[in-house]
C-alpha positions as CSV (number, residue, x, y, z in Angstrom):
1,X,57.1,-3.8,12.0
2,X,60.9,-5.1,11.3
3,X,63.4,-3.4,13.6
4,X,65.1,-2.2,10.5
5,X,61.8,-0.3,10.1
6,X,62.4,1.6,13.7
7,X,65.2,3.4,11.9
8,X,63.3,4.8,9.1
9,X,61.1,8.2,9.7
10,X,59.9,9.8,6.8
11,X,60.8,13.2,5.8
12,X,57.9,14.7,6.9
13,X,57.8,13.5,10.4
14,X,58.5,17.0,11.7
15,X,56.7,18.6,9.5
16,X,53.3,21.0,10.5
17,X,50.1,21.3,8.4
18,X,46.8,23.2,9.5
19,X,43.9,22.4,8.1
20,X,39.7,22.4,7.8
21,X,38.7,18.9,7.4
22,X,35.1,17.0,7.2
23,X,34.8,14.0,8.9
24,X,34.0,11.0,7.2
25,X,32.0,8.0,8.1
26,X,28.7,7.9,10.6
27,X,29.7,11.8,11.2
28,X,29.3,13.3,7.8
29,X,25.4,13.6,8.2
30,X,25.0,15.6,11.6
31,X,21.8,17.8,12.9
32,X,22.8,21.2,14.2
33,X,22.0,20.1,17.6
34,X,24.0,17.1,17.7
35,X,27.0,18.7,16.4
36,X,26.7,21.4,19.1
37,X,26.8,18.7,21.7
38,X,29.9,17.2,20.1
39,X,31.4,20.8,20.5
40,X,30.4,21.2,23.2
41,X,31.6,17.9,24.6
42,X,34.9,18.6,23.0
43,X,35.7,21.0,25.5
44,X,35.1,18.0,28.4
45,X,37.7,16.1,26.6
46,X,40.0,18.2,25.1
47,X,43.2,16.8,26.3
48,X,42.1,12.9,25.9
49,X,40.6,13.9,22.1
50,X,43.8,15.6,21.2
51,X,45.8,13.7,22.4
52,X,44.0,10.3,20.2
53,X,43.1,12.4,17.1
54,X,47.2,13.3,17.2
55,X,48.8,9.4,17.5
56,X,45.7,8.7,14.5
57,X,47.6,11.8,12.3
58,X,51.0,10.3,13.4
59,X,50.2,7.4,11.3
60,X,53.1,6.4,9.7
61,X,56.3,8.1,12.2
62,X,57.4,5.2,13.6
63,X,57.8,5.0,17.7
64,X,56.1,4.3,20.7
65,X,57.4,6.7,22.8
66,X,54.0,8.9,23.6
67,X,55.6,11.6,25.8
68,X,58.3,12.7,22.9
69,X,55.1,12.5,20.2
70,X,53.0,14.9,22.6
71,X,56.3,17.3,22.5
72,X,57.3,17.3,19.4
73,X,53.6,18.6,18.7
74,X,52.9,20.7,21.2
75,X,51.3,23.5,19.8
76,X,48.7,20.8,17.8
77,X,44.8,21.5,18.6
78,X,41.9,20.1,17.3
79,X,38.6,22.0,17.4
80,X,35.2,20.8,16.2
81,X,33.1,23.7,14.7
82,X,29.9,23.8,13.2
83,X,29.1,24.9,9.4
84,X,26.2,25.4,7.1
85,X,26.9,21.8,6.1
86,X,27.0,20.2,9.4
87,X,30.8,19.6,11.4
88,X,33.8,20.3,10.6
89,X,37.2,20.1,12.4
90,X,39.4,22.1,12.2
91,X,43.4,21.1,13.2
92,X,46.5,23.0,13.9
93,X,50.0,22.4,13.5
94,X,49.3,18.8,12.9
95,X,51.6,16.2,11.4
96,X,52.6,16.7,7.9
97,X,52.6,13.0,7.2
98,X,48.9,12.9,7.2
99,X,48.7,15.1,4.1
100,X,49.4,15.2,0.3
101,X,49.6,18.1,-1.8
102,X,47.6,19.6,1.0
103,X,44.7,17.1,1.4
104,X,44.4,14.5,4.5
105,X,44.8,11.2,3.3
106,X,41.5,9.5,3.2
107,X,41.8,6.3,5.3
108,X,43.5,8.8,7.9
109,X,40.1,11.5,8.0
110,X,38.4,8.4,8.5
111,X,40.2,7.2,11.8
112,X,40.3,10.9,12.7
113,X,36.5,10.7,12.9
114,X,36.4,7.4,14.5
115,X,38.3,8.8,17.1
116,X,36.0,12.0,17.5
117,X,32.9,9.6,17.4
118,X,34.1,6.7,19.7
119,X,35.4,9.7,23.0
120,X,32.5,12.0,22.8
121,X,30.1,9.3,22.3
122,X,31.0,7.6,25.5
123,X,31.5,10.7,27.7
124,X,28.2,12.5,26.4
125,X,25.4,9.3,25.8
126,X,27.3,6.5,27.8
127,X,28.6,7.4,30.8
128,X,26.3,9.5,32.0
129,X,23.3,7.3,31.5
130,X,21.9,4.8,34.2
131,X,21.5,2.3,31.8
132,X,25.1,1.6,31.0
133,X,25.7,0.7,34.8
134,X,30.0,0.8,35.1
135,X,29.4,-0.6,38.4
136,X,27.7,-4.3,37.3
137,X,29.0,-6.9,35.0
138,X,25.7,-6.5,32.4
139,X,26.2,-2.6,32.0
140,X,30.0,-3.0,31.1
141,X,28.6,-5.7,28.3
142,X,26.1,-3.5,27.2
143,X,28.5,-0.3,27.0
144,X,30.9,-2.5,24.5
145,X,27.7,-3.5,22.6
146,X,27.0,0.3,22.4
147,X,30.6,1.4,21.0
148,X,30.2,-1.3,18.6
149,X,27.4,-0.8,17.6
150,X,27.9,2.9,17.1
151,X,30.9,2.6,15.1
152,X,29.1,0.5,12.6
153,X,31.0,-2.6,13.7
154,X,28.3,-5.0,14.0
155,X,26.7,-6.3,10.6
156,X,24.1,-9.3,11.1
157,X,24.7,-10.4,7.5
158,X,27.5,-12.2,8.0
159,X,29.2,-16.1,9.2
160,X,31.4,-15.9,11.7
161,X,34.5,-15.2,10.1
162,X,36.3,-12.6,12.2
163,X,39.7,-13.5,13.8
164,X,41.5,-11.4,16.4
165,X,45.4,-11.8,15.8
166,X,48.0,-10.5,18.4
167,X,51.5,-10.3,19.0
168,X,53.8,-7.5,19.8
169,X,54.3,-4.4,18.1
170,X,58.1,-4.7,18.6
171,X,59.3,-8.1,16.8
172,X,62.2,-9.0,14.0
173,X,61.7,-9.2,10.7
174,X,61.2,-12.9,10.5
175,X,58.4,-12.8,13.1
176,X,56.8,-10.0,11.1
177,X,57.2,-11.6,7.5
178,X,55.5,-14.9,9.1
179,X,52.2,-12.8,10.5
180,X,52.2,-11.6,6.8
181,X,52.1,-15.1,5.6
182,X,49.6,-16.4,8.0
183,X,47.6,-13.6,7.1
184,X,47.5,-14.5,3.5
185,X,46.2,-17.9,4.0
186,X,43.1,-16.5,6.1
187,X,42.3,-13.9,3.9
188,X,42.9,-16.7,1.1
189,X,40.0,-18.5,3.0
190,X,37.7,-15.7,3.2
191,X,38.4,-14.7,7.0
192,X,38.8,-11.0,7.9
193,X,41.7,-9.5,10.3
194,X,41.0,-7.9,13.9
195,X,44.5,-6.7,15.8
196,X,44.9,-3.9,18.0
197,X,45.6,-1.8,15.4
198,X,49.2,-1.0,15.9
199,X,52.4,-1.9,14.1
200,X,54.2,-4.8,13.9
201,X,52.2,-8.3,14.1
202,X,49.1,-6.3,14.4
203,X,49.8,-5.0,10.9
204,X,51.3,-8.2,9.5
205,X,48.3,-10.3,9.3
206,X,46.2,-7.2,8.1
207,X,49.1,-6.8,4.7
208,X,48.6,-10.4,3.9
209,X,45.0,-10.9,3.9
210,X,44.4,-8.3,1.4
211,X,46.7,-10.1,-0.8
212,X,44.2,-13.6,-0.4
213,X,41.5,-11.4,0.0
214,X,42.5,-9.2,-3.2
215,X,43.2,-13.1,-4.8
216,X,39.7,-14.0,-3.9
217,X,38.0,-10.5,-5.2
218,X,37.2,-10.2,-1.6
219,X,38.2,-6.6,-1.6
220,X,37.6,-4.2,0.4
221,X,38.0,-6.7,3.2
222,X,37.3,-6.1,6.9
223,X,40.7,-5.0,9.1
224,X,39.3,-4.1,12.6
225,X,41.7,-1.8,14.6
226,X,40.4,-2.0,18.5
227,X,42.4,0.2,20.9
228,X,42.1,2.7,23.7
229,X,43.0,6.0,24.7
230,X,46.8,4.9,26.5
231,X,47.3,2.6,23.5
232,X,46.7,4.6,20.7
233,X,49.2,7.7,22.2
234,X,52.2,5.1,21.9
235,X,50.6,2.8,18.9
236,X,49.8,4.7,16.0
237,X,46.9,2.9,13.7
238,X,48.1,1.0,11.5
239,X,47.0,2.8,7.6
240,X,45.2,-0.6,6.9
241,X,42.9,-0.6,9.4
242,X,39.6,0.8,8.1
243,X,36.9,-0.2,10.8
244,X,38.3,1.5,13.8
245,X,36.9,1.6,17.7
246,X,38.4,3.5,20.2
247,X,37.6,1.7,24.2
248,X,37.6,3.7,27.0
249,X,40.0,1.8,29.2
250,X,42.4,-1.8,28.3
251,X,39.4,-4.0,30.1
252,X,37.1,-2.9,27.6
253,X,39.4,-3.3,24.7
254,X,40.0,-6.9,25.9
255,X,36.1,-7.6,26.1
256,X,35.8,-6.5,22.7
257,X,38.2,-8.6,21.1
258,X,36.6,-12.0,22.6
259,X,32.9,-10.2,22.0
260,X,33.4,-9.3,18.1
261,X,36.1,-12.0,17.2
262,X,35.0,-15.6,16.8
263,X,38.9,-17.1,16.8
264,X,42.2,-16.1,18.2
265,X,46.2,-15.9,16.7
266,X,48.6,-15.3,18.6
267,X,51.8,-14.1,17.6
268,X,55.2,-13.6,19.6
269,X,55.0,-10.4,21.4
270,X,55.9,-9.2,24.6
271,X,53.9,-8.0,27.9
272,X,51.0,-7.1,26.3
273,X,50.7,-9.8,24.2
274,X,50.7,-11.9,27.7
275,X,48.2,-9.7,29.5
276,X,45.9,-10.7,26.6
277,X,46.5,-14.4,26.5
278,X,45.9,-14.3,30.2
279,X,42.7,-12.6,29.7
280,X,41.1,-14.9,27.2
281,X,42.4,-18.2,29.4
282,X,41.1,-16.8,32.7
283,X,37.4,-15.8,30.9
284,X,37.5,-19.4,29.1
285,X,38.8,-21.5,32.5
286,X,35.3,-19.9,34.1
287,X,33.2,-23.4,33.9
288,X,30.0,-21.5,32.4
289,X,32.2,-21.3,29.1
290,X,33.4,-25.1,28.9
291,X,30.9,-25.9,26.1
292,X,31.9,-22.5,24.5
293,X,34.3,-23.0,21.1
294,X,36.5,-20.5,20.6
295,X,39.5,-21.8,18.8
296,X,42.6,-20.2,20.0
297,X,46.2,-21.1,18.2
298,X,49.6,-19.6,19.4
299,X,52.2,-19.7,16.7
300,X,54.8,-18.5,14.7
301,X,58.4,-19.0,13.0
302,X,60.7,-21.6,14.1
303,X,63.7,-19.6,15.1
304,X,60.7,-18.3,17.5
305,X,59.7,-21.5,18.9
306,X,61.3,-20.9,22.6
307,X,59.1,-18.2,23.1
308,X,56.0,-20.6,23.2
309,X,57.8,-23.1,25.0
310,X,58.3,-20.4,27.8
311,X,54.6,-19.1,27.6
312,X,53.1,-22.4,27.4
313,X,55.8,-23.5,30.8
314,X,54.2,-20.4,32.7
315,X,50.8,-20.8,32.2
316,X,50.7,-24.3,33.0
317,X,52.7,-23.3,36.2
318,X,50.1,-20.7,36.7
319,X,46.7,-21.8,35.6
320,X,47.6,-25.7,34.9
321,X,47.0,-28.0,32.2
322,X,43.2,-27.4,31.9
323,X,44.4,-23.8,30.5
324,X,46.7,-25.4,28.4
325,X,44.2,-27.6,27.2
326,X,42.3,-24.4,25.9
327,X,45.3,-24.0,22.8
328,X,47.0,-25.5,20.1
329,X,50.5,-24.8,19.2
330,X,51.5,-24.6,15.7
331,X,55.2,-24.0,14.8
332,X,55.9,-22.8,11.3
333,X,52.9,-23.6,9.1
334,X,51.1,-20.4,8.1
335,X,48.5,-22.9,6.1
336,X,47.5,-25.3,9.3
337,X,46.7,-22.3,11.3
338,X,44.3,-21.2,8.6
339,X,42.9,-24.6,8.1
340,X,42.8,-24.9,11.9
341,X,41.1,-21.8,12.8
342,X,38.9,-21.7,9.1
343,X,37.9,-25.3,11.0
344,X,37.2,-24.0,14.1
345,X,34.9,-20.9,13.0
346,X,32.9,-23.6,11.4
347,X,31.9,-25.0,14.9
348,X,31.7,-21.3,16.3
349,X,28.5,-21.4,13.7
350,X,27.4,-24.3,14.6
351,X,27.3,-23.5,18.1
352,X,26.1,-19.9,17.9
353,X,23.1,-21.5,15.6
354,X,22.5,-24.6,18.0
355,X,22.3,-21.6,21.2
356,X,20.2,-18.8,18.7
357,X,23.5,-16.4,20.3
358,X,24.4,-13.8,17.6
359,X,26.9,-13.9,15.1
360,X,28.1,-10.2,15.5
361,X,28.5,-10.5,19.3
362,X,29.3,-13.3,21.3
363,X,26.5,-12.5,24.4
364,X,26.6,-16.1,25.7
365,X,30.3,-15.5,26.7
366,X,30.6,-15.1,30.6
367,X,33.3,-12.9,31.5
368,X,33.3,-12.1,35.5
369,X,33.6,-9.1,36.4
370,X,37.2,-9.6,37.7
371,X,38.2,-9.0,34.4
372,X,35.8,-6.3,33.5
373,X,36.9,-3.7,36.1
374,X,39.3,-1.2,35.3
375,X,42.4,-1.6,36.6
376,X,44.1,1.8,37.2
377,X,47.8,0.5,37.9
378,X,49.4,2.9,40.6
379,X,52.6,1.9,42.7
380,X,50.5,0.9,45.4
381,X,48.2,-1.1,43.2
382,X,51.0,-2.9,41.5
383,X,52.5,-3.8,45.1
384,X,49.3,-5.0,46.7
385,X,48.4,-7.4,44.1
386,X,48.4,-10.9,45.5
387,X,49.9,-13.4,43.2
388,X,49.7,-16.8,44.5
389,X,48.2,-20.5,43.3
390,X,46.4,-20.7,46.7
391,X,44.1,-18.2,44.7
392,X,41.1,-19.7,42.6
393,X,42.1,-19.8,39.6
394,X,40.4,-17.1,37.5
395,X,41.4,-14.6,40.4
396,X,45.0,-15.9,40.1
397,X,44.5,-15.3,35.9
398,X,43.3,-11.8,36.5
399,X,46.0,-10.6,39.0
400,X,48.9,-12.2,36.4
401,X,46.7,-9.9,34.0
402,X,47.0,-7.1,35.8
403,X,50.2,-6.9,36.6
404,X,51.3,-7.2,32.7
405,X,49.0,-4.6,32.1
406,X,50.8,-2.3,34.7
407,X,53.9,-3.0,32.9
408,X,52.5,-2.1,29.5
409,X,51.8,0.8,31.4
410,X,54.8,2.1,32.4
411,X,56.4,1.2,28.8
412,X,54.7,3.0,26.9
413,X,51.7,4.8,28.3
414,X,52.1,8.4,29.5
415,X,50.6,8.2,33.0
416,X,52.6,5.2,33.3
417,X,55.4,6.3,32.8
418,X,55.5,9.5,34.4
419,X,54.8,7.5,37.4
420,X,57.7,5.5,36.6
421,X,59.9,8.9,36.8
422,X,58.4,10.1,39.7
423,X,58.4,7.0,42.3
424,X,60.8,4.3,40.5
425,X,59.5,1.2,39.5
426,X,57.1,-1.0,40.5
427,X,57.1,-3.6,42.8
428,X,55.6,-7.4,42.2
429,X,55.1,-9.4,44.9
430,X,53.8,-13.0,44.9
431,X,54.9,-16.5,45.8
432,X,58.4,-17.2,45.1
433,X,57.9,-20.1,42.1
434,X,55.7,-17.6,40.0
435,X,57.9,-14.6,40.5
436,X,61.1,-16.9,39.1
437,X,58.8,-17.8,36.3
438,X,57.8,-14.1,36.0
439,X,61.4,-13.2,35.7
440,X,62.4,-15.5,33.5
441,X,59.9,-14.9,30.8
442,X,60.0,-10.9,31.6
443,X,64.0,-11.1,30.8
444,X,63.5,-13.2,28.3
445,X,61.0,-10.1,26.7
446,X,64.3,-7.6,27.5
447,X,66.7,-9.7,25.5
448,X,64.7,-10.2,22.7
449,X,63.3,-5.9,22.7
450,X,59.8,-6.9,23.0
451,X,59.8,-4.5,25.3
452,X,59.7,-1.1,23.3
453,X,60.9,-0.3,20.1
454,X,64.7,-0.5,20.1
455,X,65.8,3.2,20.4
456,X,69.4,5.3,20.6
457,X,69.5,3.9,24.6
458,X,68.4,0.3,26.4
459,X,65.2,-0.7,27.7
460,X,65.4,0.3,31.5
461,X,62.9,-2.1,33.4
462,X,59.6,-0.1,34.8
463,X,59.5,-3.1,37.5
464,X,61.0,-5.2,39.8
465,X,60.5,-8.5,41.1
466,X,60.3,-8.9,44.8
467,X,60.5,-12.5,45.4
């Protein structure tokens, strides 16, 4: 999304439909009984579902500010009823942009169900059973596999040719008209588009691979939106996404990227866009992964060629040059980076066939369970994580990635930023060289608004540094 774009709402942004709608997807053929556990369930999650099924009908209003979304439509519900034909939902007072001429627009009654499928799903058959243990490292893979697998994600015909692309959902026009091109030229080589379903460089890549794909008579092509609950409030799906999977927590998001994607782009973005670089070096610096190929490629324009100079300066402060040794830089040449990672998905097959690991999910990855925890990011939490290079250093990768993710947090996700209101910001403590470098790059992220959105008022910091 081009911050010209921020300025733009369309007319029917306030607007209020109610409506019966039949899901679509792996919920239009439903017994009786499991549709009365899905109402039944509803009732468990009423708040979380609503609150998801409305950012998924918001799809198109431009913003990340969840709290005003949740306001403006306050008086939406979403209700899941059983009929003579099997479930139906039925929605008040929802947005009018997810309509036309009084029908819901098809790609948005199929995220509507995804939503529906991926929250009761894990809160009725998940969490609740002994085998998906939350409390060991295996049982956290498994539950992924599950989601995945549920959601119809996982197809065992096909290469490995599935590359995750992030970046920030607040970037200029020039950054966003490059993740376009880069798109194209995967999608021109066959690859399909993962992001985290959002605007901005996670729709980019998505808008230019159908072009190659549409060039190739690849079409429909694969655009995998993977998010979770806090995400979703403040980062509408994108309306090309049409495989989406809803997480139940950031740590599970991030283990599903590096499970279902075989390669990584990385655009310029902001905090998130960090907490996710430094989740995928600190799971690839852990020595059972060194024979592990998983091409990784940072990029984009040249008037944004700073911004990698200043990542690539703090993680080899941080996690030194063996992390660095872990990417490739590519400056302004959309058509290397598809060569590059079209190259390096050619030795993820090799590899996966060498080890007999799947193609559809990478099992073989190790990812301690340092990074698999959920990390609920409270004032105290923030201010008690220890941020230090005396630290071994995938603990030291998983602090820095919590404490981005706390950030994100108080940004853009409700919880976080109602805590923000209530106690001030948060504090982050660690040794003096880091926090400078943490300053730096974080200011750097103000002056540039890869913060939030830019809106009618300035970004007001949800942390400070305590060196």
């Amino acid at each position: 999304m081009t911050q010209n774009e921020t300025r733009r709402r369309g007319g029917c942004a306030d607007q209020k439909h109610s409506a019966h709608v039949y899901p679509a997807g792996s919920l239009n053929i439903l017994s009786r009984e499991e549709v009365s556990r899905l109402s039944d369930a509803t009732q468990e999650v009423g708040d979380l579902l609503r609150r998801c099924a409305l950012a998924v009908l918001n799809s198109g209003n431009l913003g990340d500010d969840a709290e005003a979304m949740l306001a403006r439509f306050s008086d939406f519900s979403i209700r899941v009823a059983q009929v003579n034909r099997g479930m139906r939902l039925d929605l008040e007072n929802a947005p009018g942009c997810a309509f036309v001429d009084g029908e819901m627009i098809r790609g948005i009654r199929e995220q509507l169900s995804a939503v529906v499928r991926d929250i009761v799903y894990f809160h009725t058959e998940i969490r609740p059973n002994p085998y998906f243990d939350q409390e060991t490292s295996e049982g956290l893979t498994n539950t992924v596999f599950e989601i995945a697998r549920n959601a119809h994600l996982l197809d065992t015909g096909r290469d490995p040719n599935l590359v995750v692309c992030w970046g920030g959902h607040s970037i200029p026009g020039f950054e966003y008209d490059y993740t376009k091109e880069v798109g194209y030229q995967l999608g021109l080589r066959g690859v399909d588009i993962c992001t985290g379903c959002g605007p901005g460089a996670m729709k980019g890549p998505m808008k230019g691979a159908t072009i190659g794909h549409a060039k190739q008579r690849m079409l429909p092509g694969r655009y995998v939106g993977v998010t979770e609950p806090g995400i979703i409030a403040a980062e509408s799906p994108n309306p090309i996404v049409n495989e989406l999977v809803i997480l139940p927590d950031i740590e599970k998001r991030l283990e599903a990227f590096v499970r279902l994607g075989h390669g990584v782009v990385v655009f310029p973005g902001g905090v998130g866009t960090a907490e996710e670089i430094l989740f995928l070096l600190g799971v690839l610096l852990n020595p059972k992964n060194d024979a592990q190929p998983f091409p990784l490629v940072l990029t984009g324009p040249a008037d944004s060629a700073d911004y990698f100079e200043e990542i690539d300066a703090f993680v080899g402060l941080t996690l030194g040059d063996a992390a660095r040794a872990r990417y490739e830089i590519i400056i302004d040449d959309p058509e290397r980076v598809a060569t590059v990672m079209k190259a390096g998905l050619d030795r993820v097959r090799e590899y996966r066939v060498e080890t007999q690991d799947a193609f559809y999910y990478n099992w073989l990855l190790h990812i301690d369970e340092e990074f698999q925890r959920p990390f609920d990011p409270t004032h105290e939490a923030m201010a008690g994580l220890p941020v230090s290079r005396d630290l071994p250093r995938h603990q030291l990768a998983a602090n820095l990635r919590r404490v981005f993710s706390g950030i994100v947090s108080g940004n853009v996700k409700a919880d976080g930023i109602r805590r923000i209101r209530e106690h001030g910001p948060f504090e982050i403590r660690g040794e003096p060289e880091i926090m400078q470098a943490l300053d730096r790059l974080l200011n750097r992220f103000v002056r540039q608004h890869r913060m939030k959105l830019p809106g009618e008022t300035a970004y007001e910091p949800c942390y400070r540094i305590v060196d």
